[in-house]
N, CA, C and O atoms as CSV, one atom per row, in Angstrom:
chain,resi,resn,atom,element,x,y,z
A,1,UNK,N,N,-6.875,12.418,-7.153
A,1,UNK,CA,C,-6.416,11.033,-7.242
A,1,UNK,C,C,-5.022,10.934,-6.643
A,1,UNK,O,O,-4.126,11.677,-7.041
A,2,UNK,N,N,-4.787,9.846,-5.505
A,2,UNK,CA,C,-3.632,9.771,-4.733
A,2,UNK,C,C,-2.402,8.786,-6.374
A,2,UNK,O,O,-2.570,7.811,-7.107
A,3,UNK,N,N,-1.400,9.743,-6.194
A,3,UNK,CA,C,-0.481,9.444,-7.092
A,3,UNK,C,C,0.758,8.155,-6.066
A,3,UNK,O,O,1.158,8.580,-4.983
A,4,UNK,N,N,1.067,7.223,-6.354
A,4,UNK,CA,C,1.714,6.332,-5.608
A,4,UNK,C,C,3.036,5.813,-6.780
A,4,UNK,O,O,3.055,5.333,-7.913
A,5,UNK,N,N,4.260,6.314,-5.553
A,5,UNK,CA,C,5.778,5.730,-6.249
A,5,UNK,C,C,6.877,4.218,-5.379
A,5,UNK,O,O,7.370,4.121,-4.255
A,6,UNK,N,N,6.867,3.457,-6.367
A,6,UNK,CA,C,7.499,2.342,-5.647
A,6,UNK,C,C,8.969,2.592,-5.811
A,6,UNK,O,O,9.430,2.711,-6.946
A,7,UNK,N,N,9.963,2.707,-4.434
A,7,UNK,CA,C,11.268,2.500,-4.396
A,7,UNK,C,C,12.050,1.512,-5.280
A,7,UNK,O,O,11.434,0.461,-5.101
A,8,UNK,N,N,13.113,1.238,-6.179
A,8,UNK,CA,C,13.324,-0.233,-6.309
A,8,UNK,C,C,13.225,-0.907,-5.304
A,8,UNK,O,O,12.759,-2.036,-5.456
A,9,UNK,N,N,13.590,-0.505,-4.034
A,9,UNK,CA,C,13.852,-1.601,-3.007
A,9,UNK,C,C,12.465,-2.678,-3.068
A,9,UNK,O,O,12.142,-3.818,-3.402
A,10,UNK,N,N,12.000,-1.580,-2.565
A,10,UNK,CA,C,10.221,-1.949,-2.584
A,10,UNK,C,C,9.606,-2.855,-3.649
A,10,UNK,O,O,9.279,-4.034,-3.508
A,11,UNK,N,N,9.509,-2.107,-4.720
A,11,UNK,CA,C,9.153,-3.014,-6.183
A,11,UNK,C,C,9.509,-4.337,-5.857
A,11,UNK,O,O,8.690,-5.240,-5.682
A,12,UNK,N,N,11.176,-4.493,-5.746
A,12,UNK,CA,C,11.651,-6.055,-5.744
A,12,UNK,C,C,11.317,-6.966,-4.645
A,12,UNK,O,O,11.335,-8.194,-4.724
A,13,UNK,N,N,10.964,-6.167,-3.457
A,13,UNK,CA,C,10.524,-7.484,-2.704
A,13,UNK,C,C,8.926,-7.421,-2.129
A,13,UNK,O,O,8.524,-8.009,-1.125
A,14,UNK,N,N,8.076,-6.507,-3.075
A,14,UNK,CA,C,6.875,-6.941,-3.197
A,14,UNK,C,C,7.176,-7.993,-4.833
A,14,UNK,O,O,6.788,-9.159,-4.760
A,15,UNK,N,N,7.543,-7.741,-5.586
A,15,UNK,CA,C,7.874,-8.843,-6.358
A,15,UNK,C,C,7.908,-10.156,-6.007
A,15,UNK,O,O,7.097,-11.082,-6.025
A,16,UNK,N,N,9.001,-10.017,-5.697
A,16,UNK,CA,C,9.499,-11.498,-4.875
A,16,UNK,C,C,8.369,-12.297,-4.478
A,16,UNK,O,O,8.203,-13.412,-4.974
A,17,UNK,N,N,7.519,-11.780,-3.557
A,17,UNK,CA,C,6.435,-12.096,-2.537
A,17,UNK,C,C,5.110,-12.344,-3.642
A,17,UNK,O,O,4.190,-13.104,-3.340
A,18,UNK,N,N,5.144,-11.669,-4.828
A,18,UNK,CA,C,4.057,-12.114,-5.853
A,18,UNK,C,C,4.628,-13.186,-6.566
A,18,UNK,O,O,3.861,-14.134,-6.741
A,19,UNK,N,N,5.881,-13.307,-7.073
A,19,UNK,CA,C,6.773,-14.159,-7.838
A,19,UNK,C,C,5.766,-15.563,-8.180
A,19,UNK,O,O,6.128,-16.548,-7.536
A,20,UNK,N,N,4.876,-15.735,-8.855
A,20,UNK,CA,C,3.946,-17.069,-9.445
A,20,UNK,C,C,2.871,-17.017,-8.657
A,20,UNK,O,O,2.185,-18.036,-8.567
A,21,UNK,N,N,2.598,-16.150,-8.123
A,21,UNK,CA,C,1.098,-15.987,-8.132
A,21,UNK,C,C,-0.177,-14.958,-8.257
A,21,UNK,O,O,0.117,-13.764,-8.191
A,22,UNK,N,N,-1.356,-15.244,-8.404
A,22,UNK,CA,C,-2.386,-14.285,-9.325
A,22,UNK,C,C,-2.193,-13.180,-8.237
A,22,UNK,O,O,-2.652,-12.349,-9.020
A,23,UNK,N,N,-1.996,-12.641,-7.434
A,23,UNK,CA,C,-2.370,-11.614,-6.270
A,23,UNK,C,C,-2.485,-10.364,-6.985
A,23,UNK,O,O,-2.150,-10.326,-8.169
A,24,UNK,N,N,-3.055,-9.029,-6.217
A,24,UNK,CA,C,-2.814,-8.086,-6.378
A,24,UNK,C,C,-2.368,-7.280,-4.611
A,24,UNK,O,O,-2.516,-7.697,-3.463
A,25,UNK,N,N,-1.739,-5.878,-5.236
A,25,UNK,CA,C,-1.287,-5.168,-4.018
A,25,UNK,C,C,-2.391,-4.247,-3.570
A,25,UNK,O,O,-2.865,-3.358,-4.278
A,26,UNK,N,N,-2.709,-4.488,-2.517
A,26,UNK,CA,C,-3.489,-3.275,-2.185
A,26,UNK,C,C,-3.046,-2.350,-0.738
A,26,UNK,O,O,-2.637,-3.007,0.219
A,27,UNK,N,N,-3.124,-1.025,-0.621
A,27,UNK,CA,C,-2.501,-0.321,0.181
A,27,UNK,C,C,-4.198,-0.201,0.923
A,27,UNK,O,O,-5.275,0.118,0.419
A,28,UNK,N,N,-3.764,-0.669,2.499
A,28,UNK,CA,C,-5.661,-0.640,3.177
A,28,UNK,C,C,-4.927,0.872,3.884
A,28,UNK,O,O,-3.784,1.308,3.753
A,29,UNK,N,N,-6.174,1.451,4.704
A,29,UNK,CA,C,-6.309,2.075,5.794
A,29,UNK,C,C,-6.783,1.303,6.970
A,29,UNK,O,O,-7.924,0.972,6.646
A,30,UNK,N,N,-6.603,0.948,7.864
A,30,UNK,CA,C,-7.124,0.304,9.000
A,30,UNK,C,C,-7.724,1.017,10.153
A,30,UNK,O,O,-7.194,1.255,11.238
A,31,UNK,N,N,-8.896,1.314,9.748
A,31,UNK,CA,C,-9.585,2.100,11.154
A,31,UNK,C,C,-9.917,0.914,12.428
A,31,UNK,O,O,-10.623,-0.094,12.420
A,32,UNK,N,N,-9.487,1.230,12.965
A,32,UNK,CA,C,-10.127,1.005,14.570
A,32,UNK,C,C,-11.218,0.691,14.929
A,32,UNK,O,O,-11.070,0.700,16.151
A,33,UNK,N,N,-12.730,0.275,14.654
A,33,UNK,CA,C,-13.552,0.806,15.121
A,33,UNK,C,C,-13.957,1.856,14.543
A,33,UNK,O,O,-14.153,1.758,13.331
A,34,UNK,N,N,-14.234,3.301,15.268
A,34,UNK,CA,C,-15.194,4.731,14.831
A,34,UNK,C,C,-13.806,5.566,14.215
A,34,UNK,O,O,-13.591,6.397,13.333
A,35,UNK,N,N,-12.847,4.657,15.455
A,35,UNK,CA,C,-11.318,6.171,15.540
A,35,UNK,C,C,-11.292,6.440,13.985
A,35,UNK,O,O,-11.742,5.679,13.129
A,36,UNK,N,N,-10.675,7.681,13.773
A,36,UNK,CA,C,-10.633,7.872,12.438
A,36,UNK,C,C,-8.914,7.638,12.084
A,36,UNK,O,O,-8.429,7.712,10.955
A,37,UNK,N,N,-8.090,7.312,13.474
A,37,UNK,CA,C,-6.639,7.108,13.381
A,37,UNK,C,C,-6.325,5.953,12.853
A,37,UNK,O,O,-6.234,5.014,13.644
A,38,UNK,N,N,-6.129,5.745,11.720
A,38,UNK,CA,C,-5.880,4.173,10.832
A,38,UNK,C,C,-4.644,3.744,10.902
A,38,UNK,O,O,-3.847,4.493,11.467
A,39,UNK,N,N,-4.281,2.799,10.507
A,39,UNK,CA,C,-2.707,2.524,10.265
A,39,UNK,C,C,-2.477,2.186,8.645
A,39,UNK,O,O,-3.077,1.153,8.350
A,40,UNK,N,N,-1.812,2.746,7.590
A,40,UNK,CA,C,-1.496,2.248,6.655
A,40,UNK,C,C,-0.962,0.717,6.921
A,40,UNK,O,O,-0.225,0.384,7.849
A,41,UNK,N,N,-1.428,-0.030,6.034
A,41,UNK,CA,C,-0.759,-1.408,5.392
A,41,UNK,C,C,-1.117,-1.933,4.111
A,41,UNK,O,O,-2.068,-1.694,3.366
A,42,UNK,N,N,0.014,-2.823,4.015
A,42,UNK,CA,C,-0.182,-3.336,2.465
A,42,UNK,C,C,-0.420,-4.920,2.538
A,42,UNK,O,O,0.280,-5.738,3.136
A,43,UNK,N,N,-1.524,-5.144,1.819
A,43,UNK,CA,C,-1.795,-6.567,1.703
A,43,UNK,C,C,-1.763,-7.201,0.608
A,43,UNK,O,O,-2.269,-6.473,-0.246
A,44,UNK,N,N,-1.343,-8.461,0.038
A,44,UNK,CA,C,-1.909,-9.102,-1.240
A,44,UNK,C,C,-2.975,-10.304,-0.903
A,44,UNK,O,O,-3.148,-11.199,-0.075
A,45,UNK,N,N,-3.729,-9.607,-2.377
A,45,UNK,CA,C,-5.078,-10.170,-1.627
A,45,UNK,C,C,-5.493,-11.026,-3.666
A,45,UNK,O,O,-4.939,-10.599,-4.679
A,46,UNK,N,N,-6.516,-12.172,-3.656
A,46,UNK,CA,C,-6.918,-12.813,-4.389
A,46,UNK,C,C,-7.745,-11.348,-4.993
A,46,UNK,O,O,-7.799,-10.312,-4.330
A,47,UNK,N,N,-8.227,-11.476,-6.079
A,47,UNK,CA,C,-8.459,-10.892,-7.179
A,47,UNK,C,C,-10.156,-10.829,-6.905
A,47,UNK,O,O,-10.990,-10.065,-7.391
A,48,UNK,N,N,-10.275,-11.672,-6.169
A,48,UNK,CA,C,-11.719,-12.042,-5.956
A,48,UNK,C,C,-11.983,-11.268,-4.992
A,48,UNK,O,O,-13.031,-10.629,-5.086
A,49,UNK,N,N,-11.224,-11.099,-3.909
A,49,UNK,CA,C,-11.530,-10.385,-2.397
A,49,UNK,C,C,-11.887,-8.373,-3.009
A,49,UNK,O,O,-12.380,-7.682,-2.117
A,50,UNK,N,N,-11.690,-7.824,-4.048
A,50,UNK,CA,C,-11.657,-6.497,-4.286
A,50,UNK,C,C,-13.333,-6.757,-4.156
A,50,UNK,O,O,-14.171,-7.620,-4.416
A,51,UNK,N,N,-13.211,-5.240,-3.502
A,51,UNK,CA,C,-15.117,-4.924,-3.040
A,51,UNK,C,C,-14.964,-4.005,-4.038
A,51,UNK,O,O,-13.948,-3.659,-4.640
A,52,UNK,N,N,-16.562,-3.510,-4.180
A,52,UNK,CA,C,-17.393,-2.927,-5.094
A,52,UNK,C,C,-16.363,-1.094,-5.306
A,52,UNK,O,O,-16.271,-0.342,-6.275
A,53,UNK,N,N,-15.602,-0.987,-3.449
A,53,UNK,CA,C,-15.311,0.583,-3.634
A,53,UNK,C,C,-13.964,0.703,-3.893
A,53,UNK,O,O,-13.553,1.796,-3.504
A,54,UNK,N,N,-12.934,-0.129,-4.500
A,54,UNK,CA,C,-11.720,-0.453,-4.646
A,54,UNK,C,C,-11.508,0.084,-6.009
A,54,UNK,O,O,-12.344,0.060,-6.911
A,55,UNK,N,N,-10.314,0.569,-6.074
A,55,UNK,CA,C,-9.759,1.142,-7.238
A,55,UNK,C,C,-8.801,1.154,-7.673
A,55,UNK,O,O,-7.932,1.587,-6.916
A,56,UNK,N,N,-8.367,0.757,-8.964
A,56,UNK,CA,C,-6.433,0.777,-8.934
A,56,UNK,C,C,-5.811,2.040,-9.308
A,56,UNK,O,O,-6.174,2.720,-10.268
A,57,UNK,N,N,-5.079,2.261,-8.693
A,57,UNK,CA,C,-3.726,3.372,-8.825
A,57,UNK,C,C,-2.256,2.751,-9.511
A,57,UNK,O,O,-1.593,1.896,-8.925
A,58,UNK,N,N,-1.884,3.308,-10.793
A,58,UNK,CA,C,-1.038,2.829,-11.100
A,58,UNK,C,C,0.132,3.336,-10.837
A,58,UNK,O,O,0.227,4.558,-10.948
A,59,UNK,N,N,1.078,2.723,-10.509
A,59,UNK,CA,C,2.518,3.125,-9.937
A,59,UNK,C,C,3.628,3.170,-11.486
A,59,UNK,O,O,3.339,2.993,-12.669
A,60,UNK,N,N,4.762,3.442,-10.904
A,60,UNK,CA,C,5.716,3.413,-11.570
A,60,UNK,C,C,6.147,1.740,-11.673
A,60,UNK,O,O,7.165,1.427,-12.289
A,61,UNK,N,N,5.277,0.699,-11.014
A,61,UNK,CA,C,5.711,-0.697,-11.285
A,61,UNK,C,C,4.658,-1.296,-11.442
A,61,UNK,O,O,4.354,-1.755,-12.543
A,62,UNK,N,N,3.917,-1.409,-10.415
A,62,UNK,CA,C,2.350,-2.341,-10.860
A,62,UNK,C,C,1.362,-1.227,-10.355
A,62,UNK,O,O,1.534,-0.043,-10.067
A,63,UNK,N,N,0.172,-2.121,-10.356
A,63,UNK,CA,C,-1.279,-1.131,-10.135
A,63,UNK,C,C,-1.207,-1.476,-8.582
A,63,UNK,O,O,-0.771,-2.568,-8.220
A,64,UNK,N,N,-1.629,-0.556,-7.712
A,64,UNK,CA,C,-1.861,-0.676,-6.298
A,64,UNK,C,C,-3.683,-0.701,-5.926
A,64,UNK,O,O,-4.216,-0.412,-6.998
A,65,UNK,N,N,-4.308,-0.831,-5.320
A,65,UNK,CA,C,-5.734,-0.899,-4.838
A,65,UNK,C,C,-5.764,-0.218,-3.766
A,65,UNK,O,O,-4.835,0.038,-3.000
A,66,UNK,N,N,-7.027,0.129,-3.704
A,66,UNK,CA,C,-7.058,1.173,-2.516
A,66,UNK,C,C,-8.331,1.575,-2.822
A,66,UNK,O,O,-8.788,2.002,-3.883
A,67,UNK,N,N,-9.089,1.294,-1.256
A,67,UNK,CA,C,-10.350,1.664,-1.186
A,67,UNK,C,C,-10.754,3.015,-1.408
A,67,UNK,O,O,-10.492,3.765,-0.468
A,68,UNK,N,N,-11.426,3.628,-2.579
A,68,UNK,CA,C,-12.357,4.938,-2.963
A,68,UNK,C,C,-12.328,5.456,-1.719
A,68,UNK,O,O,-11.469,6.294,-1.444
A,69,UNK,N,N,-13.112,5.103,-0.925
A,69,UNK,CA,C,-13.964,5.796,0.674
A,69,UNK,C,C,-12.197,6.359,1.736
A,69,UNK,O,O,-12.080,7.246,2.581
A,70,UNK,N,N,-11.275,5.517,1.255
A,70,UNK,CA,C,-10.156,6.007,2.169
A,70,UNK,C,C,-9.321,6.807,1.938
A,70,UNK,O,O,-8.492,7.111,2.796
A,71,UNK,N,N,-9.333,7.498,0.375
A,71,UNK,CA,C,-8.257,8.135,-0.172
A,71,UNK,C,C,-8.458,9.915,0.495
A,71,UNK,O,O,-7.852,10.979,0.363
A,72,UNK,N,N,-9.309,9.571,1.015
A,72,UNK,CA,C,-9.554,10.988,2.073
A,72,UNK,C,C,-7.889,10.919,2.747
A,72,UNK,O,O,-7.028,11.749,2.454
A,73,UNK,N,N,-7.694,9.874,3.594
A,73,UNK,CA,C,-6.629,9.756,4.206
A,73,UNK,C,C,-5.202,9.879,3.825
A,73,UNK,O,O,-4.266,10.008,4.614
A,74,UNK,N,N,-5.150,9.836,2.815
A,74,UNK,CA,C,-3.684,9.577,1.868
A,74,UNK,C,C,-3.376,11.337,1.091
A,74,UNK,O,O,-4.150,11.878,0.302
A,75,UNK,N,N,-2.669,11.654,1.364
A,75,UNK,CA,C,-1.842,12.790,0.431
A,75,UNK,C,C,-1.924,12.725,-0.833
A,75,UNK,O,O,-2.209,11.588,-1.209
A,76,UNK,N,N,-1.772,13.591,-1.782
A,76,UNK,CA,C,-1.716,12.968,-3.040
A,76,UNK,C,C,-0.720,12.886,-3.424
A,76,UNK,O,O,-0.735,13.581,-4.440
A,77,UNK,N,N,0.336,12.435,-3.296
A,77,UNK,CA,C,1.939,12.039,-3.650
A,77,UNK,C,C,2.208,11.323,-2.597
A,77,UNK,O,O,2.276,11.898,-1.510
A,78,UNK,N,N,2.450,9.724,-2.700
A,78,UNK,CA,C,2.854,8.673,-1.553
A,78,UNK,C,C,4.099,8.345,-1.813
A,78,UNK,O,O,4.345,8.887,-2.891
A,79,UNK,N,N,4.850,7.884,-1.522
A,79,UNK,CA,C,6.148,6.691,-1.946
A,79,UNK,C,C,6.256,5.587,-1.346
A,79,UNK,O,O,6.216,5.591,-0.115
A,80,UNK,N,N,6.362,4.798,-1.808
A,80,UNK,CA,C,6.628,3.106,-0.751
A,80,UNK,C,C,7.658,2.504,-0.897
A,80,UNK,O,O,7.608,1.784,-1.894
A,81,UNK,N,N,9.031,2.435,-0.108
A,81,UNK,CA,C,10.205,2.039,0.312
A,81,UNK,C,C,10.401,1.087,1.259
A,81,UNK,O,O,9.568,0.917,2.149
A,82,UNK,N,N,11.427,0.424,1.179
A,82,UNK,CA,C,11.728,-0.719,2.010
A,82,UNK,C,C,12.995,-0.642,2.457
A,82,UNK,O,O,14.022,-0.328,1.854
A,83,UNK,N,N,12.761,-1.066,3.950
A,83,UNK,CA,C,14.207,-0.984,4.580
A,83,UNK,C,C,14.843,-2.206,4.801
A,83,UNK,O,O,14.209,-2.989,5.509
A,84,UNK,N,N,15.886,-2.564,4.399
A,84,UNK,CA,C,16.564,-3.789,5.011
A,84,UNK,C,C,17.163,-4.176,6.264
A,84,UNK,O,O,17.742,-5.249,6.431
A,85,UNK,N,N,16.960,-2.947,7.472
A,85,UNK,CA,C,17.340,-3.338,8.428
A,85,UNK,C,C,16.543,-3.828,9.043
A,85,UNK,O,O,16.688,-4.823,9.753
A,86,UNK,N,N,15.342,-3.065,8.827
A,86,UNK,CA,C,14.133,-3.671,9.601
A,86,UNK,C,C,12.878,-4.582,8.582
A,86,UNK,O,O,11.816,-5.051,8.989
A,87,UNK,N,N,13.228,-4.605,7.696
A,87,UNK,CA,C,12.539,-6.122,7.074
A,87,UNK,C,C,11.100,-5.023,6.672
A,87,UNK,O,O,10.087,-5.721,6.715
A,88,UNK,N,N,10.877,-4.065,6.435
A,88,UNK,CA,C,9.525,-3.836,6.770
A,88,UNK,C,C,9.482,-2.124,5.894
A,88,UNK,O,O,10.367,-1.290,5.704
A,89,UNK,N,N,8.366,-2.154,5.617
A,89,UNK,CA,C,8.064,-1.084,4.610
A,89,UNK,C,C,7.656,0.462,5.558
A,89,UNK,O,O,7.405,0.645,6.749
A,90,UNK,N,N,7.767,1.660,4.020
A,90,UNK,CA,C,7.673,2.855,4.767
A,90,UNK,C,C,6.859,3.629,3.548
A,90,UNK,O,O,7.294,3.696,2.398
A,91,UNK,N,N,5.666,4.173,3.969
A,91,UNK,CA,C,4.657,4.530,3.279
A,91,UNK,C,C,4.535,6.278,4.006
A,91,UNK,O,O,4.047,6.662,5.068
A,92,UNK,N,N,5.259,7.074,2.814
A,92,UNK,CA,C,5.657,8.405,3.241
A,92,UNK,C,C,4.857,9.530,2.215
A,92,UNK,O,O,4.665,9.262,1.029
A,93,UNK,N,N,4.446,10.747,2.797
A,93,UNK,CA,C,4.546,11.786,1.782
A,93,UNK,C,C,5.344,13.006,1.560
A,93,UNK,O,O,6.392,12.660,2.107
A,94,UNK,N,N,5.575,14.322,1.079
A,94,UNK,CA,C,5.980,14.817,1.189
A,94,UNK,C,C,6.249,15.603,2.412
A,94,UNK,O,O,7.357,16.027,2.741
A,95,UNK,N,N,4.942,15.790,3.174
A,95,UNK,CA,C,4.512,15.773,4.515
A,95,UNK,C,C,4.907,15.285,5.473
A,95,UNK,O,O,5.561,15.875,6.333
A,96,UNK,N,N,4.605,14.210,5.491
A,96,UNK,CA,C,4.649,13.051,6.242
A,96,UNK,C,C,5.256,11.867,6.444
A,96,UNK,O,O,5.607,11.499,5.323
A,97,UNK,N,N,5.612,10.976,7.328
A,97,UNK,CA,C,6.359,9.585,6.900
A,97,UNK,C,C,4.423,8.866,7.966
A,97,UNK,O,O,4.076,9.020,9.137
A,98,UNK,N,N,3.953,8.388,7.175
A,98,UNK,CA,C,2.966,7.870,7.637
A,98,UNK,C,C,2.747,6.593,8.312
A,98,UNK,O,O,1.906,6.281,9.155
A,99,UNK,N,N,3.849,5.803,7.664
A,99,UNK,CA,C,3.876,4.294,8.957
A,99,UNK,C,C,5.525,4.047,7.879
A,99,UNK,O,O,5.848,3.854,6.707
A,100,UNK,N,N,6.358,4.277,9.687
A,100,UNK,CA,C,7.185,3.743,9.174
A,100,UNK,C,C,8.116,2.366,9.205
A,100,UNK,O,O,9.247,2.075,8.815
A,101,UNK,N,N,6.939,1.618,9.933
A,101,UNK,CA,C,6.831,0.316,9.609
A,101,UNK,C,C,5.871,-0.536,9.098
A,101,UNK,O,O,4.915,-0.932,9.764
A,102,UNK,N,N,6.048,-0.791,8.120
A,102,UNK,CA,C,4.472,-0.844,7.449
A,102,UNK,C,C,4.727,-2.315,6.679
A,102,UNK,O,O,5.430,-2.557,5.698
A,103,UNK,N,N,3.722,-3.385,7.655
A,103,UNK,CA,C,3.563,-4.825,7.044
A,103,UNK,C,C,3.089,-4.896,5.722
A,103,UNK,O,O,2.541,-3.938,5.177
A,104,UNK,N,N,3.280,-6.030,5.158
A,104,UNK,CA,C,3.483,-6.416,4.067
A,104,UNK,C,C,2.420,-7.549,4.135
A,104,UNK,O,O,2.922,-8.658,3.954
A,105,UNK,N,N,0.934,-7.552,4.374
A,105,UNK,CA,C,0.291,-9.486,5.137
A,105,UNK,C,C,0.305,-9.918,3.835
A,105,UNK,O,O,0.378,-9.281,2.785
A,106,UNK,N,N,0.229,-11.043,4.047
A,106,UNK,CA,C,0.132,-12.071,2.887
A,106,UNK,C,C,-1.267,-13.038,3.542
A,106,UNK,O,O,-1.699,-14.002,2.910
């Protein structure tokens, strides 16, 4: 099971961005097509949109989602940080810095 840690930075302005409404966070993989080269991103999505293979991971702030079938892809120790220079998130492992610009869609 992929273990996932939110920065304060992070926490507060995925906060912000939930601030009065039902959403949840979910961390996708984005395949291409067949490629198996995805791009991490994070979306908030209606409560309704979670498919059958979705699962929550609880963080050190809220629960994150994340498709069963993709956690192949993910390390098992993530962190999710936010930079203020560049407006835009960084989804790293011990390993790896895996996207280090990483949207936020709404």
């Amino acid at each position: 099971m992929v273990n996932i840690t939110l920065t304060p930075e992070a926490a507060n302005q995925i906060k912000k961005k939930l601030a009065g409404r039902d959403l949840d966070l979910k961390l996708m993989y984005d395949i291409d097509g067949c490629s198996l080269s995805g791009i991490p991103t994070l979306r908030l999505m209606d409560k309704q949109e979670r498919g059958s293979d979705e699962i929550s991971v609880q963080t050190n702030e809220m629960p994150v989602w994340v498709e069963k079938s993709k956690l192949i892809f993910f390390d098992d120790h993530l962190e999710i940080d936010f930079s203020e220079q560049s407006h835009t998130y960084q989804l790293a492992s011990a390993a790896e810095i895996l996207n280090g610009r990483m949207s936020l869609l709404d």
